[in-house]
C-alpha positions as CSV (number, residue, x, y, z in Angstrom):
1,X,124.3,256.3,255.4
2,X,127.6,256.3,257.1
3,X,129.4,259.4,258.7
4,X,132.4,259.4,256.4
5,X,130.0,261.5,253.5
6,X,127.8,262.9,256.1
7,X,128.6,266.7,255.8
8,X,128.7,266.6,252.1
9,X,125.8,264.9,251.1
10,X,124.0,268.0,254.0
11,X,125.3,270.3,252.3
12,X,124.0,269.0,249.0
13,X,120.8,269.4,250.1
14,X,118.8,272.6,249.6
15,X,119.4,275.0,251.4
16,X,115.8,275.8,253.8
17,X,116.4,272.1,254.3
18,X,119.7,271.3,255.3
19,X,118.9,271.9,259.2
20,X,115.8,269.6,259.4
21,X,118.2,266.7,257.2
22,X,121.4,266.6,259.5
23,X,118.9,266.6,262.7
24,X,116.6,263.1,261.3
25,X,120.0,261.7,260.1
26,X,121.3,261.9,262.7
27,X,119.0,260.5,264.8
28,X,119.3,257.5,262.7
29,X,122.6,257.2,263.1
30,X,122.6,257.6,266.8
31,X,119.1,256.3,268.3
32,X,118.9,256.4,271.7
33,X,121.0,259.4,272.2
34,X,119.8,262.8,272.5
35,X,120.3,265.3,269.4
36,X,120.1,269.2,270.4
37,X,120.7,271.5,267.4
38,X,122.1,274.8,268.5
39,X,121.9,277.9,266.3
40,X,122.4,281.2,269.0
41,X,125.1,282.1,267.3
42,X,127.3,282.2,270.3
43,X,128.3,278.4,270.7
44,X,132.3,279.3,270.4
45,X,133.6,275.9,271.1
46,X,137.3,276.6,269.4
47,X,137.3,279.0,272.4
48,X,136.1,276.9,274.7
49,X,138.5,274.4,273.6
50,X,141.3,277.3,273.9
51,X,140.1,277.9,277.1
52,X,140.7,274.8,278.3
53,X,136.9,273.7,279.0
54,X,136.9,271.0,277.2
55,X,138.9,268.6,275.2
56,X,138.6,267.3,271.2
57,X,139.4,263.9,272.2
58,X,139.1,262.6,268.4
59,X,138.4,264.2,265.0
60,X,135.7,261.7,263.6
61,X,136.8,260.1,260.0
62,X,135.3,262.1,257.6
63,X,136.7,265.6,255.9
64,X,136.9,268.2,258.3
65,X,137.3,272.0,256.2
66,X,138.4,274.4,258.4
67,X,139.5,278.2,257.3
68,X,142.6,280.4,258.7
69,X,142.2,283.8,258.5
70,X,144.9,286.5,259.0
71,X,144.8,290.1,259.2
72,X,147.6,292.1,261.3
73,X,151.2,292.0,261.5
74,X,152.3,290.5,264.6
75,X,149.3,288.2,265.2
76,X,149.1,284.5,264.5
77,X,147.5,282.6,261.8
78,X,143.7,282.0,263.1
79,X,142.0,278.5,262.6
80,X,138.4,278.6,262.5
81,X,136.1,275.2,261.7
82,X,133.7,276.0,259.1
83,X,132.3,272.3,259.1
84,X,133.0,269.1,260.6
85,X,132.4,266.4,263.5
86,X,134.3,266.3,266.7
87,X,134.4,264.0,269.8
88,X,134.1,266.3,273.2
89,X,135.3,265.6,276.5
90,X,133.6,267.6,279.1
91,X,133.1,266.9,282.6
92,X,133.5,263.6,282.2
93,X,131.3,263.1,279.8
94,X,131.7,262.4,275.3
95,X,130.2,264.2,273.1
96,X,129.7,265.0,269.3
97,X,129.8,268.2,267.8
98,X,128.7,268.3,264.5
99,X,129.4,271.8,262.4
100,X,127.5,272.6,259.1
101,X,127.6,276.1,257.5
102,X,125.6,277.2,254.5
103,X,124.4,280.1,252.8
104,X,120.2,280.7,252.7
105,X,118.6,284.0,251.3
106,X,121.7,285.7,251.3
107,X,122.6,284.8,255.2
108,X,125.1,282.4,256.5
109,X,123.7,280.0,258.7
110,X,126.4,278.2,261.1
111,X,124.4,275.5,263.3
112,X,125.6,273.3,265.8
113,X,124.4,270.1,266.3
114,X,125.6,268.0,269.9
115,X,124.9,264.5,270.5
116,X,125.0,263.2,274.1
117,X,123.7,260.5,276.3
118,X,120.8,263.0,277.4
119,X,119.4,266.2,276.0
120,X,120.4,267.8,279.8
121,X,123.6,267.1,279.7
122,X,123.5,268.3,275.7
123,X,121.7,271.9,276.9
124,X,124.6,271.8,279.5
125,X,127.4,272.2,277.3
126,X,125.5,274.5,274.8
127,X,124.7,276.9,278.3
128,X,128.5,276.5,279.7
129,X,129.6,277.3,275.9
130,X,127.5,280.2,275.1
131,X,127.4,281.6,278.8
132,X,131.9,281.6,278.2
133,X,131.4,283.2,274.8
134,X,129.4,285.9,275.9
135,X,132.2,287.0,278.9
136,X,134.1,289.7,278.1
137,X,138.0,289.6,280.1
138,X,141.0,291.4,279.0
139,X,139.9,291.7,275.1
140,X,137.9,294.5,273.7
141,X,134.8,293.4,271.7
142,X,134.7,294.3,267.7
143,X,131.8,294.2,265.3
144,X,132.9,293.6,262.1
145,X,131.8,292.3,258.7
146,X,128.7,291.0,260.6
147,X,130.8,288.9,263.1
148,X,131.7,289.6,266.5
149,X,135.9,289.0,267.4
150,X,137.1,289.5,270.4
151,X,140.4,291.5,270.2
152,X,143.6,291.6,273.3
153,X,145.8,293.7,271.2
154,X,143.2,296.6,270.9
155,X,142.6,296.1,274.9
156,X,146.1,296.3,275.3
157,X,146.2,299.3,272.9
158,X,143.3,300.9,275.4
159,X,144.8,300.0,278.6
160,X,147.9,302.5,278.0
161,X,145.4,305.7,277.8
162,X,144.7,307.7,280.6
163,X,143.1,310.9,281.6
164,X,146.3,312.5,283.8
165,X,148.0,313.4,280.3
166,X,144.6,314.5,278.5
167,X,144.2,318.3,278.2
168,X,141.0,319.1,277.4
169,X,139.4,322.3,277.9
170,X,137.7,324.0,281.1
171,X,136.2,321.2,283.0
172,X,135.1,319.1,280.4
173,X,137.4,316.4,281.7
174,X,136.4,316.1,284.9
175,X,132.4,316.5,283.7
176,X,132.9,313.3,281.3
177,X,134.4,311.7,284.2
178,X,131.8,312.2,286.7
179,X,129.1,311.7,284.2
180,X,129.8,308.3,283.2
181,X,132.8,306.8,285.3
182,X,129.7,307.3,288.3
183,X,127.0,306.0,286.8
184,X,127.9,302.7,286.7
185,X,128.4,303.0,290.3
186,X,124.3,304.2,290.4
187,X,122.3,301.4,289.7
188,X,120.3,301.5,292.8
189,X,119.9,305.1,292.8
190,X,118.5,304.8,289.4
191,X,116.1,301.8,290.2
192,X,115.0,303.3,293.5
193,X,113.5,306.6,291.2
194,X,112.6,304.6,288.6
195,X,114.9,306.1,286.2
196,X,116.3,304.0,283.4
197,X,119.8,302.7,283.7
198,X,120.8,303.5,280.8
199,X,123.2,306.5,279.3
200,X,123.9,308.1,275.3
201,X,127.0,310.5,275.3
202,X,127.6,312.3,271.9
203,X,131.4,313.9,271.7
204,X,131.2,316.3,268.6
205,X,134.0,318.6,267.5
206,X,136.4,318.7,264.8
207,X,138.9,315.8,264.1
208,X,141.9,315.8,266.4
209,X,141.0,317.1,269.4
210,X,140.8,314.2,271.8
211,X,137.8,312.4,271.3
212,X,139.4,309.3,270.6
213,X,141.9,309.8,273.8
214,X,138.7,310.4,275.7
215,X,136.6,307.3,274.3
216,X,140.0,305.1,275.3
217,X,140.7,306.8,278.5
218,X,136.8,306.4,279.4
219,X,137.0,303.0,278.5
220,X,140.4,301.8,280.4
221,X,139.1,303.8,283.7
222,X,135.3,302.3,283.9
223,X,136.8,298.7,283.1
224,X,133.3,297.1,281.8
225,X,133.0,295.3,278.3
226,X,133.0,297.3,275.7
227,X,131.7,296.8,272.2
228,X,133.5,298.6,269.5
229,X,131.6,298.7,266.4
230,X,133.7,298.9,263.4
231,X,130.6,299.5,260.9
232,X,127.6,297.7,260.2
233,X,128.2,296.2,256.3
234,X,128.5,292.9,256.3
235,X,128.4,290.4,252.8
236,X,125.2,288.3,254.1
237,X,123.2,290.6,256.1
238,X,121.6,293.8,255.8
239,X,122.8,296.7,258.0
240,X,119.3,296.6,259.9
241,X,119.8,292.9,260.8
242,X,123.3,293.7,262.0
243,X,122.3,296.8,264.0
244,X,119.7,294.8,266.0
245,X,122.6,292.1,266.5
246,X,125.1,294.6,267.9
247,X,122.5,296.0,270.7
248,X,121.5,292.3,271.1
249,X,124.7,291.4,272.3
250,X,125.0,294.4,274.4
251,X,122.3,293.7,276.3
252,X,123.5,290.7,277.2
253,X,126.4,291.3,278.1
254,X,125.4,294.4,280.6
255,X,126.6,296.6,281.7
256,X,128.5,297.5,279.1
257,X,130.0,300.5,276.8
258,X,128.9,300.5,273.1
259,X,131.1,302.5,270.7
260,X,130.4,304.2,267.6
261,X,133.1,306.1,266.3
262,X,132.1,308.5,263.4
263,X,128.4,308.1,263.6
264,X,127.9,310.2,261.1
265,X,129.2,308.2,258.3
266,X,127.4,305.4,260.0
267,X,123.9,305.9,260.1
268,X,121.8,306.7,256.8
269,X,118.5,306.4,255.4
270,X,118.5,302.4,255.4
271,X,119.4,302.3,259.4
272,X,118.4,305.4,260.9
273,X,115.0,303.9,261.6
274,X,116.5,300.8,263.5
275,X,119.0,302.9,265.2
276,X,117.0,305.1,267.1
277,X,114.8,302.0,268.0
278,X,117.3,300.5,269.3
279,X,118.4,303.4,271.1
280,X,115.1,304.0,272.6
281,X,112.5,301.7,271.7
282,X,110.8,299.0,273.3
283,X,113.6,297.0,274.1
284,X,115.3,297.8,277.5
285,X,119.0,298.5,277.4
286,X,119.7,298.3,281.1
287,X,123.0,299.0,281.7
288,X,124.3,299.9,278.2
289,X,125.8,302.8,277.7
290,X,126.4,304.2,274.0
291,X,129.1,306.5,273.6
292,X,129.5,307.8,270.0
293,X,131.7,310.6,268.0
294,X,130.9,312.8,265.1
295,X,133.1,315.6,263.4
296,X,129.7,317.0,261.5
297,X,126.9,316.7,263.9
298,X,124.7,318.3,261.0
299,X,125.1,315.4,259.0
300,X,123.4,313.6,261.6
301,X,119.6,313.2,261.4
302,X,117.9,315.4,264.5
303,X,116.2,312.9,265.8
304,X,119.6,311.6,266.8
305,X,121.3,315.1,267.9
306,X,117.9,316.4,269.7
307,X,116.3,314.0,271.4
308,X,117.6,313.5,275.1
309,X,116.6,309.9,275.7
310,X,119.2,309.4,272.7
311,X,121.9,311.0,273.7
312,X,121.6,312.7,277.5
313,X,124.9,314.2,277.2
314,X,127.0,315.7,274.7
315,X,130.1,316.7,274.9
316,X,131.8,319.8,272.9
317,X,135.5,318.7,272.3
318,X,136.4,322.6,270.2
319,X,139.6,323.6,269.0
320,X,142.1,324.6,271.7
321,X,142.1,327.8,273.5
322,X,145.5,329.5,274.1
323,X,145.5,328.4,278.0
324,X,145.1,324.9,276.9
325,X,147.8,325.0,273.9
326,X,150.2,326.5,276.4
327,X,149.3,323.3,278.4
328,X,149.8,321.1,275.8
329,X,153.4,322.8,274.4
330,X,155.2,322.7,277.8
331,X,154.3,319.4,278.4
332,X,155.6,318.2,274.8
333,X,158.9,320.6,275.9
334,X,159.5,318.7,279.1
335,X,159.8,315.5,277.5
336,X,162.4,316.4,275.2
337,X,166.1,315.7,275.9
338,X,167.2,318.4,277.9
339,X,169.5,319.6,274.7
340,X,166.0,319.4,272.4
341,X,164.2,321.5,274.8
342,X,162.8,324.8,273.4
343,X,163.8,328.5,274.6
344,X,161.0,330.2,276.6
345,X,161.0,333.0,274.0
346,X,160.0,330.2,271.2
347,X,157.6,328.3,273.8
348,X,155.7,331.9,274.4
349,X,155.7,332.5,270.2
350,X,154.9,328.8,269.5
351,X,151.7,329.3,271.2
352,X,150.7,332.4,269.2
353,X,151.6,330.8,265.9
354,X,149.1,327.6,266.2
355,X,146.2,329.3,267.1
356,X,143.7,327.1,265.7
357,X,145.8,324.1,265.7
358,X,143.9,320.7,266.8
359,X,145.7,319.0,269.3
360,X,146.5,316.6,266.4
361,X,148.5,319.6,264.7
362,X,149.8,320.2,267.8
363,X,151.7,316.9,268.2
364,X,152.5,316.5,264.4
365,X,154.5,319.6,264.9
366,X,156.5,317.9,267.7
367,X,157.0,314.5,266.0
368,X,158.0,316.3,262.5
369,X,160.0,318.4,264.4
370,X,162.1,316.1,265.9
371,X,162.4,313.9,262.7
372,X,163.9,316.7,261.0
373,X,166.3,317.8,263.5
374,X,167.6,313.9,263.3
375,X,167.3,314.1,259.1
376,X,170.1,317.1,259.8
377,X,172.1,315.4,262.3
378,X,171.5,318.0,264.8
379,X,173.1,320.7,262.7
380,X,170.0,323.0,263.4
381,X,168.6,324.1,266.7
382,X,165.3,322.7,267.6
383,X,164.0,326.5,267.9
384,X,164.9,327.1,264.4
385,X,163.0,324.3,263.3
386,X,159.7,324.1,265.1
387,X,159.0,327.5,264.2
388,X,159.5,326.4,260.3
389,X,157.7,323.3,260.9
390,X,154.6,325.1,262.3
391,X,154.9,327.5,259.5
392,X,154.8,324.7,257.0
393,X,151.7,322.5,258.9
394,X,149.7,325.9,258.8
395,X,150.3,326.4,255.0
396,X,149.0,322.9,254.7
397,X,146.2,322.6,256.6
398,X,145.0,326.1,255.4
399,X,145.7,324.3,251.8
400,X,143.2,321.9,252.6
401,X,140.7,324.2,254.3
402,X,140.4,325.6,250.9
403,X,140.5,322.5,248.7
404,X,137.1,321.7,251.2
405,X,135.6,324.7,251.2
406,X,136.0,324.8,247.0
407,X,134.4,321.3,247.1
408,X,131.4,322.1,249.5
409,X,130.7,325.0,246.9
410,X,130.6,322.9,243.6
């Protein structure tokens, strides 16, 4: 058989038997050579290739079906093989890459098969490949959809947070800090008492008061690779099977931060079993840190809450006190044009008025503020109008404390 059909008559094949067909035809077609097939699931070569690594010298003649995927203004088209056969220059040496991907129970399989003048120099390019894939530089790492895509603009997106314009309440900021900035920096201390290197922080509290902030601030300061998980649903595999994958590629990638924003609408019956396994089974996360947020800790199953080798710390982030939305009010006032600024008779009443404001509230009122004394060209004085504004954000959210309360009760 000659390469120019080679991919489709694989992939006409079935399906448990498509792997063991490409790796006896191709020994046929290239005896004396040494075949490896590859199936980590971390042998990247696009980018590698992107990297500059390597180089696709050639394209070989046959039909090569490749996929572009695009999914957020401002970023380019991206162009991803899904099957074909290159030529590979790498250290001075020719390869070829063959690419098949199939679908078998449900899974998609992607398998790499490399053909070079020995199987050392074969595992060589598969180690250099996978070894590059697994490094984590300026890019933040996302689970999504069952795949793992490293991200710059969300790095990017990180690297602007920063604790010095966080207020959080009594020393909860500097606590998070010294928690888990410094134990990064304890390895040894750790090893020498036998302790496991590993850390769980819960932050719980209701939406808007700086848990997010935190999470980026944490993550921009500690400067380790960090895993954001987006969810665990994926088309082909079960939310077990992706759950074991996430920590998998924690652990190698240690030491590292895991994310889990909103665990609570996470984890359910179907994964709470694999997640707390993973948390704290037999496997050994050295290194890994797993920072997640919930706005209803109830919802969460105890076993996750309770249980200290879990989660060692967790973190209250609570409505603001009046101390703290003073803070947060002045420092909003001092950016404002001087001519925007607010009286200190308003500043002193503002604080009164959004008690129980998140500091979410807080800023909306700022930012809708300052959009309507624009709509009215100025006409109105910025007093006037946060103290409508604030009035208006506290009929609303009171609006929808009710709409949730009357749900809870039906």
């Amino acid at each position: 058989m000659g390469i120019e059909d080679f991919i489709t008559d694989a992939l006409d094949q079935p399906s448990d038997y498509i792997a063991y067909h490409v790796s006896r035809e191709l020994a046929k077609l290239h005896p004396g050579k040494a075949v490896v097939e590859e199936d980590t699931g971390h042998f990247d070569l696009e980018a590698f290739v992107r990297a500059g690594q390597c180089t696709v010298v050639n394209e070989t003649s046959i039909f090569n079906q490749e996929r572009v995927s695009w999914d957020e203004v401002m970023k380019k088209p991206e162009r991803k093989l899904v099957n074909g056969w290159l030529n590979v220059l790498w250290r001075g040496s020719l390869f070829d890459v063959v690419m098949i991907t199939w679908t078998l129970r449900g899974y998609t399989w992607r398998h790499h098969w490399i053909i070079a003048q020995t199987r050392e120099l074969a595992e060589a390019l598969i180690s250099e490949v996978c070894a590059r894939a697994l490094e984590v530089r300026e890019e933040v790492l996302v689970f999504q959809d069952g795949y793992w895509e490293k991200d710059e603009q969300l790095f990017k997106a990180i690297a602007v947070a920063s604790f010095d314009d966080l207020i959080l309440q009594d020393s909860l900021k500097e606590e998070i800090q010294s928690d888990l900035v410094n134990f990064f920096e304890s390895r040894e201390l750790y090893e020498r008492y036998r302790i496991p290197w590993k850390r769980g922080a819960l932050f719980i509290g209701p939406p808007g008061n700086g848990k997010t902030h935190t999470l980026k601030a944490l993550i921009n300061q500690i400067r380790r690779p960090c895993l954001y998980v987006k969810g665990f649903k994926s088309e082909y595999n079960a939310d077990e099977e992706n759950l074991r994958t996430i920590f998998q590629k924690a652990r190698s990638v240690a030491p590292c931060l895991i994310i889990f924003e909103d665990l609570d609408t996470m984890v359910g019956d179907g994964t709470r079993t694999v997640f707390l396994n993973e948390l704290d089974g037999f496997q050994v996360n050295s290194g890994v840190v797993v920072l997640a947020t919930t706005n209803h800790p109830g919802k969460l199953d105890p076993a996750i809450v309770d249980r200290p080798s879990r989660f060692d710390r967790k973190f209250y982030f609570h409505l603001p006190a009046e101390g703290q939305r003073s803070q947060y009010i002045k420092v909003w006032n001092m950016r404002l044009q001087p001519e925007l600024r607010l009286s200190e008779a308003v500043l002193q009443d503002l604080v009164h008025r959004t008690q129980s404001f998140s500091f979410a509230y807080l800023k909306e009122l700022f930012v809708s503020s300052l959009m309507q004394w624009m709509a009215t060209g100025g006409t109105h004085s910025m007093d006037q109008i946060v103290i409508s504004q604030s009035e208006q954000l506290r009929a609303q959210r009171d609006a929808l404390a009710a709409s949730a309360t009357g749900k809870s009760e039906e």
